[in-house]
VOKOLTOR-807521 format. One record per residue (C-alpha): residue in three letters; x, y, z; residue number from 0. Coordinates in pm, whole numbers. Each point is the difference from the previous one (the first is absolute). Layout:
node r->ALA, x->X, y->Y, z->Z, k->NUM $
...
end
This chain:
node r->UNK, x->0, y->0, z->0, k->0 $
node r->UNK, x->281, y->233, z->103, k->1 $
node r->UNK, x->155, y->-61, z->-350, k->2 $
node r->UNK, x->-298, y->52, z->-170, k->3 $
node r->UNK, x->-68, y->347, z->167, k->4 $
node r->UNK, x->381, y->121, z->-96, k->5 $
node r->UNK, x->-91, y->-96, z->-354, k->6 $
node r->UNK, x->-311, y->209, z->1, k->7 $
node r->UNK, x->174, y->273, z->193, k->8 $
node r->UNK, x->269, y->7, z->-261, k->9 $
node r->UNK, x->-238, y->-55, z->-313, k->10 $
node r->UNK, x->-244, y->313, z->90, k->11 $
node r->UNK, x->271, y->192, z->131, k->12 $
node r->UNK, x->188, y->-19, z->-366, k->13 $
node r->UNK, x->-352, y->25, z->-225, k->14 $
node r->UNK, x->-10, y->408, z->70, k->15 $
node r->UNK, x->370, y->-10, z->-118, k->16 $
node r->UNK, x->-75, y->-217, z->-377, k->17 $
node r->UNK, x->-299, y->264, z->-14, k->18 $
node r->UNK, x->209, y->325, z->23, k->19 $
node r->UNK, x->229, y->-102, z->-232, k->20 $
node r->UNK, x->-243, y->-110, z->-255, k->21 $
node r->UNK, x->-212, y->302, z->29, k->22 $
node r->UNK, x->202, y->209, z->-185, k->23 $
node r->UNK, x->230, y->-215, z->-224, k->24 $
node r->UNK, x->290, y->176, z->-201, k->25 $
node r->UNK, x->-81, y->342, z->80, k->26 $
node r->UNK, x->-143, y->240, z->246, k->27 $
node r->UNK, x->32, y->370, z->74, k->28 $
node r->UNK, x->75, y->223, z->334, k->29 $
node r->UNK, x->61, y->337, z->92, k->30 $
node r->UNK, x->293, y->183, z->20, k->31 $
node r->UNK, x->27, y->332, z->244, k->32 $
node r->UNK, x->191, y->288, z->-34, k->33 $
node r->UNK, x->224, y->32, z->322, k->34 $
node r->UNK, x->-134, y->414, z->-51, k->35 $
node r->UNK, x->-347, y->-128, z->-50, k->36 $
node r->UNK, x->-279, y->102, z->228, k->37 $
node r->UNK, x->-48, y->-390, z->35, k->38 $
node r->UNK, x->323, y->-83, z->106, k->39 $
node r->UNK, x->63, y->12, z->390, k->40 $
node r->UNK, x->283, y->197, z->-23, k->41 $
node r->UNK, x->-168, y->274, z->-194, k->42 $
node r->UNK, x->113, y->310, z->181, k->43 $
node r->UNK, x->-253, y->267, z->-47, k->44 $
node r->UNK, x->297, y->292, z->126, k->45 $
node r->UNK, x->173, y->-64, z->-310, k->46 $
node r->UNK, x->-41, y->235, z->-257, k->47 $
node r->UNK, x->42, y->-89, z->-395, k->48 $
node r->UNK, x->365, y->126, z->34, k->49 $
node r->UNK, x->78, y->-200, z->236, k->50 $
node r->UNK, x->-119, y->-284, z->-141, k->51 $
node r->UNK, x->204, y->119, z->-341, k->52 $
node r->UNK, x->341, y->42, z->219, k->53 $
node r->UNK, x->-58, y->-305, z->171, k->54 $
node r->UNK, x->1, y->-189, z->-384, k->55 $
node r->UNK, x->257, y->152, z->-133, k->56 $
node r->UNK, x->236, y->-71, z->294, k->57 $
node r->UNK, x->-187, y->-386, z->55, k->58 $
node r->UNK, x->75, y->-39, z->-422, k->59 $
node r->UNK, x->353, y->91, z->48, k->60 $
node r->UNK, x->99, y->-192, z->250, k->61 $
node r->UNK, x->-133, y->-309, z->-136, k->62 $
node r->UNK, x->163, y->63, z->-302, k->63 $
node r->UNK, x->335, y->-123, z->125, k->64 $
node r->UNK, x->-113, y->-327, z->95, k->65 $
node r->UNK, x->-80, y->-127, z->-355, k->66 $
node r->UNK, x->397, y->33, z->-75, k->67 $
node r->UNK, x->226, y->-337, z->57, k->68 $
node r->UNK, x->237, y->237, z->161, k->69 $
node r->UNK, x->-212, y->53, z->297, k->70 $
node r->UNK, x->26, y->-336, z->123, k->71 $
node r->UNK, x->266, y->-58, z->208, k->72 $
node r->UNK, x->68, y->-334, z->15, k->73 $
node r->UNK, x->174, y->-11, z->373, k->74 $
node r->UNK, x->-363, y->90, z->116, k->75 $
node r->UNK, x->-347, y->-125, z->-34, k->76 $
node r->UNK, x->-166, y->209, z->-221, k->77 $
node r->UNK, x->-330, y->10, z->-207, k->78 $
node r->UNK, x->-69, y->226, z->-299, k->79 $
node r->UNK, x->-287, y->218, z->81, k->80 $
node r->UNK, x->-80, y->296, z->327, k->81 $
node r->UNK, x->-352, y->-178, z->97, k->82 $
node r->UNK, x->-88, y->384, z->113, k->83 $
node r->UNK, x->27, y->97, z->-338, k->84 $
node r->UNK, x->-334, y->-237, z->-142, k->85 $
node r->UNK, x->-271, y->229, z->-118, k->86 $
node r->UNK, x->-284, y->-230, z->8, k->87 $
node r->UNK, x->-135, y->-250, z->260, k->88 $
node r->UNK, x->-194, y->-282, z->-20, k->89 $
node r->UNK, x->-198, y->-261, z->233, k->90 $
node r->UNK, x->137, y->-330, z->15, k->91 $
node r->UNK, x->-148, y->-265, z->272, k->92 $
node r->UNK, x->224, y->-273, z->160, k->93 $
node r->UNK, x->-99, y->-291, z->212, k->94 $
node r->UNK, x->-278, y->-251, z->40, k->95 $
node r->UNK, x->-214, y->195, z->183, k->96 $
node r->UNK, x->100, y->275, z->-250, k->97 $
node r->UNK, x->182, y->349, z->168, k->98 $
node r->UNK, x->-23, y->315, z->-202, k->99 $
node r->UNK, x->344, y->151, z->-100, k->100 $
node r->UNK, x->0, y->353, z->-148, k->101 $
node r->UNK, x->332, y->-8, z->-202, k->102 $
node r->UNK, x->207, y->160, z->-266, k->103 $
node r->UNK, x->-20, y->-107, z->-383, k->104 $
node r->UNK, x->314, y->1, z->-122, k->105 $
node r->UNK, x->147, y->-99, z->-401, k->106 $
node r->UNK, x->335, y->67, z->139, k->107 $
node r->UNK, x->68, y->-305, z->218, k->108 $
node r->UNK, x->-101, y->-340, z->60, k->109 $
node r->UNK, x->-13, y->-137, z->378, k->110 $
node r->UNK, x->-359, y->45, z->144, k->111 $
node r->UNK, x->12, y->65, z->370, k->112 $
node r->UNK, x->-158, y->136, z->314, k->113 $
node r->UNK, x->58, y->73, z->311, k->114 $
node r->UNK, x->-54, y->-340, z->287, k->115 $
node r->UNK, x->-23, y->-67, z->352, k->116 $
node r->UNK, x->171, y->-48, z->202, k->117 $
node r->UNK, x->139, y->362, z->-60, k->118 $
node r->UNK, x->386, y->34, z->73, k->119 $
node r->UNK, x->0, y->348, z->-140, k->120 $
node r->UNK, x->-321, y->156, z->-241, k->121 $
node r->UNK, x->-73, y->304, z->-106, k->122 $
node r->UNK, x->-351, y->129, z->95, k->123 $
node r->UNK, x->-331, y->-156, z->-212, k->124 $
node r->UNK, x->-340, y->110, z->69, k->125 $
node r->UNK, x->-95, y->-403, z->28, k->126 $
node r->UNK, x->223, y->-250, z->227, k->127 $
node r->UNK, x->238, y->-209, z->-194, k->128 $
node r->UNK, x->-48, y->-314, z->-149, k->129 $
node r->UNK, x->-40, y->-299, z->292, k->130 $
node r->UNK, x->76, y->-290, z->-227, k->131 $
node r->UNK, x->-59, y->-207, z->288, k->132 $
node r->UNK, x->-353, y->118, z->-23, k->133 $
node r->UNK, x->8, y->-189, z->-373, k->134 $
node r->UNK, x->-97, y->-324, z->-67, k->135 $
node r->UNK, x->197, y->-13, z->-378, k->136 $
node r->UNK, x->330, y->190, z->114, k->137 $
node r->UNK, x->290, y->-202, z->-38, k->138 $
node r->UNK, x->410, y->79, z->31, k->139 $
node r->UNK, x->194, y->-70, z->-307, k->140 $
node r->UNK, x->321, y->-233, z->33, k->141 $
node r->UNK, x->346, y->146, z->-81, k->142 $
node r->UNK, x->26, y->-238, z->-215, k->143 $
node r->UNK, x->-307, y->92, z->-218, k->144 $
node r->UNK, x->-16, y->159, z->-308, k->145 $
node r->UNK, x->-162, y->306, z->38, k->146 $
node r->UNK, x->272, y->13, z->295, k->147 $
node r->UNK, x->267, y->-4, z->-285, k->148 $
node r->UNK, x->-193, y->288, z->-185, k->149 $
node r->UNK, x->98, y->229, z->256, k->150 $
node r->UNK, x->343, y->216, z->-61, k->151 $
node r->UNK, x->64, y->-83, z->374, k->152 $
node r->UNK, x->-100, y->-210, z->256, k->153 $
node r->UNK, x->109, y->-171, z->299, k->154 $
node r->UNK, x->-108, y->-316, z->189, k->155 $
node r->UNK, x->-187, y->-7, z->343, k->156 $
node r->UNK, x->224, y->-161, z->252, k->157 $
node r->UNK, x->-223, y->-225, z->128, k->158 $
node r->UNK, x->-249, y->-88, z->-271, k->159 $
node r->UNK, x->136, y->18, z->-319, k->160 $
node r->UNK, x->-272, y->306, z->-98, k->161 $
node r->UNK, x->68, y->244, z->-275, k->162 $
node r->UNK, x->109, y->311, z->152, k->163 $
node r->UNK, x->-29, y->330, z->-235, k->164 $
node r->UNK, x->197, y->338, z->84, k->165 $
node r->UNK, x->-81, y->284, z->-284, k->166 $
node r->UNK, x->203, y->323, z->58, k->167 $
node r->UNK, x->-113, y->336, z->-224, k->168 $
node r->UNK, x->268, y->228, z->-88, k->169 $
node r->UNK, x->-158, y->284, z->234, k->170 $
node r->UNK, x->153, y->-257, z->272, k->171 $
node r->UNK, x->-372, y->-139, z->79, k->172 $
node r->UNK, x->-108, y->-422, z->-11, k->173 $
node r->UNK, x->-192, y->-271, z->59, k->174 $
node r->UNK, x->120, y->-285, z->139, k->175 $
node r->UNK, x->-243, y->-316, z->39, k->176 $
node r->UNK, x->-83, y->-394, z->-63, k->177 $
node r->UNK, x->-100, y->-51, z->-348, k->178 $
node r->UNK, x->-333, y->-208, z->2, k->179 $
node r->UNK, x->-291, y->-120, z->-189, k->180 $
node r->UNK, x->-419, y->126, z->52, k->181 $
node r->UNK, x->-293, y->4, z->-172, k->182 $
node r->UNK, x->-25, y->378, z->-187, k->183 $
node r->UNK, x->-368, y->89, z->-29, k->184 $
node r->UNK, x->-72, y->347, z->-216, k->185 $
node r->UNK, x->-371, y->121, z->-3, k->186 $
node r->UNK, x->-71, y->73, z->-356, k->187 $
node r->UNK, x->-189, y->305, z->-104, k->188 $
node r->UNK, x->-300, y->-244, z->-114, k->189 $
node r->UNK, x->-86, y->-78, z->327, k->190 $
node r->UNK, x->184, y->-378, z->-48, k->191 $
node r->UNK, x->344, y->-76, z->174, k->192 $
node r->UNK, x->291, y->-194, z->-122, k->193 $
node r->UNK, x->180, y->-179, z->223, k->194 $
node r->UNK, x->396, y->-156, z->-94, k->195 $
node r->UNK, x->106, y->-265, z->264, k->196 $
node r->UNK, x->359, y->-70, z->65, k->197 $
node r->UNK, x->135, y->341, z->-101, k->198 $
node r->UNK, x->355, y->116, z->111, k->199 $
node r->UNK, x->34, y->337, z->209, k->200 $
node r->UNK, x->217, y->133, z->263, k->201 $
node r->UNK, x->-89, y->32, z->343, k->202 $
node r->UNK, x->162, y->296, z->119, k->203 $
node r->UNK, x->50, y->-36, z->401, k->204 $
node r->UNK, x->315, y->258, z->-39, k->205 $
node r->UNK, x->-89, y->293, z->-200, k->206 $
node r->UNK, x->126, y->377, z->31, k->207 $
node r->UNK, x->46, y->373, z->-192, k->208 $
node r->UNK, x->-166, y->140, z->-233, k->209 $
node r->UNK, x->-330, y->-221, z->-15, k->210 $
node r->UNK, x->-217, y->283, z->192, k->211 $
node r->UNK, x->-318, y->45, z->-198, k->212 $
node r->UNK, x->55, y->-293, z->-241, k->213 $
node r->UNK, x->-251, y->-257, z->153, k->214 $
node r->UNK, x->96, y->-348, z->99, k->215 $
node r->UNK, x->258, y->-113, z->-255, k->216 $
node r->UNK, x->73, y->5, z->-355, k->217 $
node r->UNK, x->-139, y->-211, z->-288, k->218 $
node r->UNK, x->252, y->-27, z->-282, k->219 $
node r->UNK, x->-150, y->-44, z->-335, k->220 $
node r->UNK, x->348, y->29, z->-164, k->221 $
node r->UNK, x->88, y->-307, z->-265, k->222 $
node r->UNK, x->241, y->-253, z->234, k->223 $
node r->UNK, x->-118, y->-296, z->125, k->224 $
node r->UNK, x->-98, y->103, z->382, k->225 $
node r->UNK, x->-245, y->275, z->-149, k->226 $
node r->UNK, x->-339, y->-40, z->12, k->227 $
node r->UNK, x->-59, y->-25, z->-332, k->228 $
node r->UNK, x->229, y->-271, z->-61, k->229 $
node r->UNK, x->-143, y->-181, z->247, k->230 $
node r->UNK, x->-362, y->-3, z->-106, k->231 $
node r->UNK, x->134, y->-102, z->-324, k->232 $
node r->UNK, x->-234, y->-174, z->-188, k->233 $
node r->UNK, x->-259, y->98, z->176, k->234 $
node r->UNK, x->-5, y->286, z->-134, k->235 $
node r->UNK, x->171, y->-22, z->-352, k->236 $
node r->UNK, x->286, y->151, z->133, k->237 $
node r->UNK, x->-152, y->386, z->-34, k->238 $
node r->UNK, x->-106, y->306, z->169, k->239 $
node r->UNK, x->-125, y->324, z->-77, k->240 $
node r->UNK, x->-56, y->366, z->169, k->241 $
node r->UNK, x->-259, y->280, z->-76, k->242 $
node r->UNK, x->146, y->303, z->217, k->243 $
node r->UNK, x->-234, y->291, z->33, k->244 $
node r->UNK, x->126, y->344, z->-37, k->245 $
node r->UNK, x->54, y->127, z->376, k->246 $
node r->UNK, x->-274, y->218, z->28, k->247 $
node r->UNK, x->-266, y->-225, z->45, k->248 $
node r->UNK, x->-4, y->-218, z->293, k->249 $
node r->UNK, x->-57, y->-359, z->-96, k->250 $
node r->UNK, x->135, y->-262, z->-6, k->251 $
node r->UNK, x->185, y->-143, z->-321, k->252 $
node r->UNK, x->-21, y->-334, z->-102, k->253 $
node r->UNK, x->260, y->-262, z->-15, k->254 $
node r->UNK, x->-119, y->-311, z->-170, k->255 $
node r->UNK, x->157, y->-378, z->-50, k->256 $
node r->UNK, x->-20, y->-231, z->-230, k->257 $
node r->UNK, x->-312, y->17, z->-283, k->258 $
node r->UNK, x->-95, y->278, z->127, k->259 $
node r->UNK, x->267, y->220, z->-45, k->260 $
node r->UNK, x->42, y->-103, z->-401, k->261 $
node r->UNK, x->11, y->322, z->-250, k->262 $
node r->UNK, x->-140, y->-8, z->-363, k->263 $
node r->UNK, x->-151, y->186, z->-238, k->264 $
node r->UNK, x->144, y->338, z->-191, k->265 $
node r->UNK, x->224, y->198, z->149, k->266 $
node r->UNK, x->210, y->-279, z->179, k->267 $
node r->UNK, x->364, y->22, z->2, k->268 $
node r->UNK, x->256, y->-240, z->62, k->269 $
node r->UNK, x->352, y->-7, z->124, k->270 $
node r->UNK, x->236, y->-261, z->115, k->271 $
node r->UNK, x->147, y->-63, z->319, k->272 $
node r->UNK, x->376, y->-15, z->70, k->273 $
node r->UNK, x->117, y->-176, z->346, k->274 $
node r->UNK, x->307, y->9, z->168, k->275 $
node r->UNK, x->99, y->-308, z->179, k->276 $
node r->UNK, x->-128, y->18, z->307, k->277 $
node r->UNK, x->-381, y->50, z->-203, k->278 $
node r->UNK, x->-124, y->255, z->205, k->279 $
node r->UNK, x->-41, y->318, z->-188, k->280 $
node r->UNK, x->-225, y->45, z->-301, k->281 $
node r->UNK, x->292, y->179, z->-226, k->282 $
node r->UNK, x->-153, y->194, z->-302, k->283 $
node r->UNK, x->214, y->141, z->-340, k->284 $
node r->UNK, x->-90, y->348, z->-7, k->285 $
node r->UNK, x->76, y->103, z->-343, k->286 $
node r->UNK, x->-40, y->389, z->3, k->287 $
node r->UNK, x->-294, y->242, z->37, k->288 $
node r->UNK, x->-176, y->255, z->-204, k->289 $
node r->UNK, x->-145, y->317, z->89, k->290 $
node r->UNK, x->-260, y->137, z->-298, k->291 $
node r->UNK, x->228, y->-100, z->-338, k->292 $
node r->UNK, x->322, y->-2, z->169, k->293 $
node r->UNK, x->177, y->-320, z->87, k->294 $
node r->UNK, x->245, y->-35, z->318, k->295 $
node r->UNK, x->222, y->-312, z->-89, k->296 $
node r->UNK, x->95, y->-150, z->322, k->297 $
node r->UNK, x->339, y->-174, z->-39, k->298 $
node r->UNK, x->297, y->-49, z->205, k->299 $
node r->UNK, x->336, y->129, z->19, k->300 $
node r->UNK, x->91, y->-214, z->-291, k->301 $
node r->UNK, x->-297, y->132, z->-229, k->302 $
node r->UNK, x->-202, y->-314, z->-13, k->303 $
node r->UNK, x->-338, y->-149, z->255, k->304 $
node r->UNK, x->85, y->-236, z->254, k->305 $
node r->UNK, x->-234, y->-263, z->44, k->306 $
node r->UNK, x->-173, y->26, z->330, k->307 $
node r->UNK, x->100, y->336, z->102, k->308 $
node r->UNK, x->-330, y->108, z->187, k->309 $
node r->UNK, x->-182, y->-133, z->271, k->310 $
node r->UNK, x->-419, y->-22, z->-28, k->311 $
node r->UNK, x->-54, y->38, z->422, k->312 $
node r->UNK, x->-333, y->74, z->169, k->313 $
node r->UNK, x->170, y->74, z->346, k->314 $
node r->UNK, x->194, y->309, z->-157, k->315 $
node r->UNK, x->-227, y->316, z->-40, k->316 $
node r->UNK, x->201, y->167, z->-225, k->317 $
node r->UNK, x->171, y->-57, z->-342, k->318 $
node r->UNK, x->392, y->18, z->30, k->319 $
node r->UNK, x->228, y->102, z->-308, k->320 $
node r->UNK, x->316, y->-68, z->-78, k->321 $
node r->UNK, x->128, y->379, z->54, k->322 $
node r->UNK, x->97, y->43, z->-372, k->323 $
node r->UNK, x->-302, y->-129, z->-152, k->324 $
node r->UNK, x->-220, y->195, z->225, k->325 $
node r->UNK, x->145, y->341, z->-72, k->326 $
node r->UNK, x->-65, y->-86, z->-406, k->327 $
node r->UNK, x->-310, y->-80, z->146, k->328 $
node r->UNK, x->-36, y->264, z->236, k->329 $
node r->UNK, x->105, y->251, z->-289, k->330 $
node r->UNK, x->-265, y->-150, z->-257, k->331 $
node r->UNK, x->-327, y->76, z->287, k->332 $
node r->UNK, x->134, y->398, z->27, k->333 $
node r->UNK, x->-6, y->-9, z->-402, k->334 $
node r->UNK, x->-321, y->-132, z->14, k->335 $
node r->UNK, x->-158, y->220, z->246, k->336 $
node r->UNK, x->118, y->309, z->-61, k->337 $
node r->UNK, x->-27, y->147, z->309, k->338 $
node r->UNK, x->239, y->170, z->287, k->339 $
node r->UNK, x->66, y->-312, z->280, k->340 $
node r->UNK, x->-21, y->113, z->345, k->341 $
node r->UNK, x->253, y->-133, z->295, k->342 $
node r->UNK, x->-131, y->-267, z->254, k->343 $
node r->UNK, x->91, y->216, z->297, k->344 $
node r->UNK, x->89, y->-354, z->176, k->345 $
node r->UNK, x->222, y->-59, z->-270, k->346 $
node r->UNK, x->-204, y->-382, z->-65, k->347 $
node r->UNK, x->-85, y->-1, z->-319, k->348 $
node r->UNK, x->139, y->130, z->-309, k->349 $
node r->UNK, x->-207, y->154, z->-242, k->350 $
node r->UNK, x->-281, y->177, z->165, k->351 $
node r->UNK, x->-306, y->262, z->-130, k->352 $
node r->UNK, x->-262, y->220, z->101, k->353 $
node r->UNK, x->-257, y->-211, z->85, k->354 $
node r->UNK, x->-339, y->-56, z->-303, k->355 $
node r->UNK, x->289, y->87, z->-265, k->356 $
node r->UNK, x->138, y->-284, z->-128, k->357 $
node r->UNK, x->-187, y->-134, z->-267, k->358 $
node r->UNK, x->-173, y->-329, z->-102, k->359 $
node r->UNK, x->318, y->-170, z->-169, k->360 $
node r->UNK, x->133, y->-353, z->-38, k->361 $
node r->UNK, x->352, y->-161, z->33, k->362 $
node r->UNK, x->21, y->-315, z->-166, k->363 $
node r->UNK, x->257, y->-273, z->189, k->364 $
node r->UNK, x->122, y->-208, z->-289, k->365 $
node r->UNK, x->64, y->-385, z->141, k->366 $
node r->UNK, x->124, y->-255, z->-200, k->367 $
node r->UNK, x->-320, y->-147, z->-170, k->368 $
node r->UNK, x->-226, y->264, z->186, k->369 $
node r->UNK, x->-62, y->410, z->-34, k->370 $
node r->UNK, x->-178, y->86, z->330, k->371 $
node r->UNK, x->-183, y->353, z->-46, k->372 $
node r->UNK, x->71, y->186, z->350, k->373 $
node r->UNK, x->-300, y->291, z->29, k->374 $
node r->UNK, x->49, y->292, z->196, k->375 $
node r->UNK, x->-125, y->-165, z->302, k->376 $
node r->UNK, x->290, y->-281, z->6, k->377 $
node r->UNK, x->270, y->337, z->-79, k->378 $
node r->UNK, x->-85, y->275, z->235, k->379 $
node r->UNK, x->-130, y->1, z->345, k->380 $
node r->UNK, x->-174, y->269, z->207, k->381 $
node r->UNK, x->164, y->152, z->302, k->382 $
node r->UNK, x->-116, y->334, z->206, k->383 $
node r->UNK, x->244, y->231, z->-191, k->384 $
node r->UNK, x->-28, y->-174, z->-368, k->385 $
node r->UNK, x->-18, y->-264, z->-191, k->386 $
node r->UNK, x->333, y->-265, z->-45, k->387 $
node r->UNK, x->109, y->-256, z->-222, k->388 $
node r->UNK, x->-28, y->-349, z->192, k->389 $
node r->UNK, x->379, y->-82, z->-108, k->390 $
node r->UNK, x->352, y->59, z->89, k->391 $
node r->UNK, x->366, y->-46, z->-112, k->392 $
node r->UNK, x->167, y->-283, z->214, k->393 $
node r->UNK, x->396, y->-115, z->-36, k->394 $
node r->UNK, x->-191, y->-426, z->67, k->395 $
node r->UNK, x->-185, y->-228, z->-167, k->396 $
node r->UNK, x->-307, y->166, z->-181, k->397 $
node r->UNK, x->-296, y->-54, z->123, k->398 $
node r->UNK, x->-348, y->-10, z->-161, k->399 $
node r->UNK, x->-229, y->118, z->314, k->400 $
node r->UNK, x->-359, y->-8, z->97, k->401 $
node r->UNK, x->-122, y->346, z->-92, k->402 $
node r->UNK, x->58, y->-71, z->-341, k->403 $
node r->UNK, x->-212, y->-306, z->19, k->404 $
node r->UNK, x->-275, y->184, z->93, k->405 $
node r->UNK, x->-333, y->-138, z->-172, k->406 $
node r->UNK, x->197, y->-244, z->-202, k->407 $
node r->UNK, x->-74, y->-382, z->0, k->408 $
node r->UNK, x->333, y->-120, z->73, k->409 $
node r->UNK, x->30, y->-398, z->-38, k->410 $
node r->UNK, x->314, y->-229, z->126, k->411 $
node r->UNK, x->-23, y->-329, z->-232, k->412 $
node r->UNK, x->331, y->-209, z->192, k->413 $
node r->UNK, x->-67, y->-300, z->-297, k->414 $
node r->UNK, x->16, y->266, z->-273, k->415 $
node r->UNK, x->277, y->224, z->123, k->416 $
node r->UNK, x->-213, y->288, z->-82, k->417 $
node r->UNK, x->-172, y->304, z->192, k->418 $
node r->UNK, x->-281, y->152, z->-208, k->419 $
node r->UNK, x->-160, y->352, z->37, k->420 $
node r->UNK, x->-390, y->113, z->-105, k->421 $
node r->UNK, x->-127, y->351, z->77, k->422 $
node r->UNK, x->-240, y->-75, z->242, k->423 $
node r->UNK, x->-280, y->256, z->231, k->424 $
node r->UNK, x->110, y->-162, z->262, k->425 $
node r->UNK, x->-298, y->102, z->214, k->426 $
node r->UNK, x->-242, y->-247, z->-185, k->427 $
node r->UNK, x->289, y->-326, z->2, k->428 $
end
């Protein structure tokens, strides 16, 4: 009888499971939140729109120099990517029961994490850290596990053999943790959840700097094998896409998986995908620009395009141009506008007007494969003195940021190679 009991205990208990996973098969959709949003919990309603403008410019810049190989130092444990510097946050649910985690939604890294108890050392949350005690699917991964071997460093527990993770940032902060397997639930904007047992995160029980106002962790979406896209896989053809709303209206975009996040019809673009070897970063070939019937060639010093030379990032507000190429650039939008720029008396941006008096104008971003038509909203943004363009010179990596994304349909196909672009409102997607 006793054994008969455990059976049905264990047979009802894993029905719900089977039926959240086949509720939404191969693709589902969820909301992303602006960290400035009025729905995100760290909206700060003291903070003017220049403040919010300084605080992306000097966020942008600073996670500029963690795309470069450089900046890893290989005598120290480091990870690519400042998780204060994500834009967008998104709900992900750990655990069997299921616990809410409000955390960032990153295309610039790979390890998904979040903060645990017991708590050696985390940085304040508005909800109490993950008890995986308190789950009945958590389980430690073995050093000697693959996903253990994934990591670029990791040690093993003294006693048990576990998978211990450290990540250090380059702005000194880290999370250190046991790498582990849960059941990931996401509630789909449908009103149907998708649930993904056996999924690999960190669970961060040592975590410190600058994580204040970034939620609970970070869920990398980059393209190496710990990300969460790689490890729904299948399940989801291998794809993602984002619709991110211009900044003025507060809702939330939508980040979908899967079937649902497919593009077609006229006015897709398509451009492939270079990787590095470590995977992560979604490296684009940024070909040149034009601004009305003038064409800025980007090349390097040697006169010719190097493959991969830009990368696509949704936790980077702004666009950041090799300093040469964005003073052609630069030069070209004065041509075009005709008009006397004024000085950002913070010295932020660049190339600044009198507010209302830049005109409606597009910049076209020529991609290998792809010409992406930048309006006037994804150039210039609004600030209490005048109006800005959304892009600056940098001496790293370039960087193809967020504000230029800006009611676009942007699409990650990992089986293709490719990232494909469609004008999009992105108030009705």
């Amino acid at each position: 009888m006793d054994h008969l009991l455990c059976f049905l205990l264990i047979f009802f208990s894993y029905l719900p499971l089977q039926s959240l996973v086949e509720a939404k098969p191969r693709g589902f959709t969820i909301d992303l939140i602006h960290r400035h949003s009025q729905l995100s919990p760290f909206y700060n309603n003291t903070a003017t729109p220049d403040d919010f403008a300084i605080d992306d410019a000097v966020r942008s810049i600073a996670r500029a120099s963690h795309f470069r190989p450089s900046s890893i130092d290989e005598n120290k444990i480091l990870s690519p990517v400042i998780p204060n510097s994500g834009s967008y946050l998104m709900k992900l649910s750990i655990g069997s029961p299921a616990v809410t985690n409000l955390a960032i939604a990153d295309t610039g890294s790979d390890l998904v994490w979040i903060q645990c108890e017991p708590c050696d050392n985390c940085y304040p949350q508005d909800s109490s850290p993950f008890n995986p005690m308190q789950s009945s699917t958590y389980m430690e991964l073995s050093c000697d596990s693959k996903p253990c071997q994934y990591l670029p460093r990791h040690q093993c527990g003294s006693t048990n053999n576990k998978c211990e993770y450290r990540y250090g940032y380059g702005d000194t902060s880290f999370t250190m943790g046991d790498l582990a397997t849960d059941t990931f639930t996401f509630d789909s904007t449908d009103g149907q959840v998708a649930a993904f047992p056996n999924s690999i995160f960190g669970c961060g029980h040592n975590n410190a700097g600058s994580f204040t106002s970034s939620g609970s962790g970070l869920v990398g979406l980059g393209g190496g094998p710990l990300s969460l896209i790689s490890q729904l896989g299948a399940q989801i053809e291998q794809k993602f896409s984002y619709c991110l709303l211009p900044r003025t209206i507060n809702s939330a975009s939508k980040l979908r998986f899967g079937t649902d996040s497919i593009l077609s019809g006229p006015g897709v673009v398509s451009t492939p995908i270079q990787f590095d070897n470590k995977g992560t970063f979604y490296y684009l070939t940024l070909e040149g620009a034009s601004v009305g019937n003038k064409r800025i060639p980007y090349s390097n010093q040697m006169g010719t395009v190097n493959q991969g030379n830009i990368v696509i990032d949704s936790g980077t507000t702004l666009t950041l141009l090799e300093s040469r190429f964005y003073s052609d650039l630069e030069a070209a939008l004065k041509e075009a506008i005709g008009l006397n720029p004024i000085a950002d008396p913070r010295g932020t941006y660049n190339l600044c007007y009198d507010s209302g008096s830049v005109p409606e104008m597009t910049v076209v971003f020529h991609f290998t494969g792809a010409d992406v038509m930048l309006k006037t909203l994804n150039l210039f943004r609004n600030l209490s003195f005048g109006t800005c363009l959304a892009m600056l010179p940098t001496d790293d990596l370039n960087i193809y940021g967020n504000w230029a994304q800006m009611n676009f349909q942007v699409e990650y196909d990992l089986a293709k190679k490719q990232v494909s672009f469609a004008p999009a409102d992105c108030t009705q997607h």
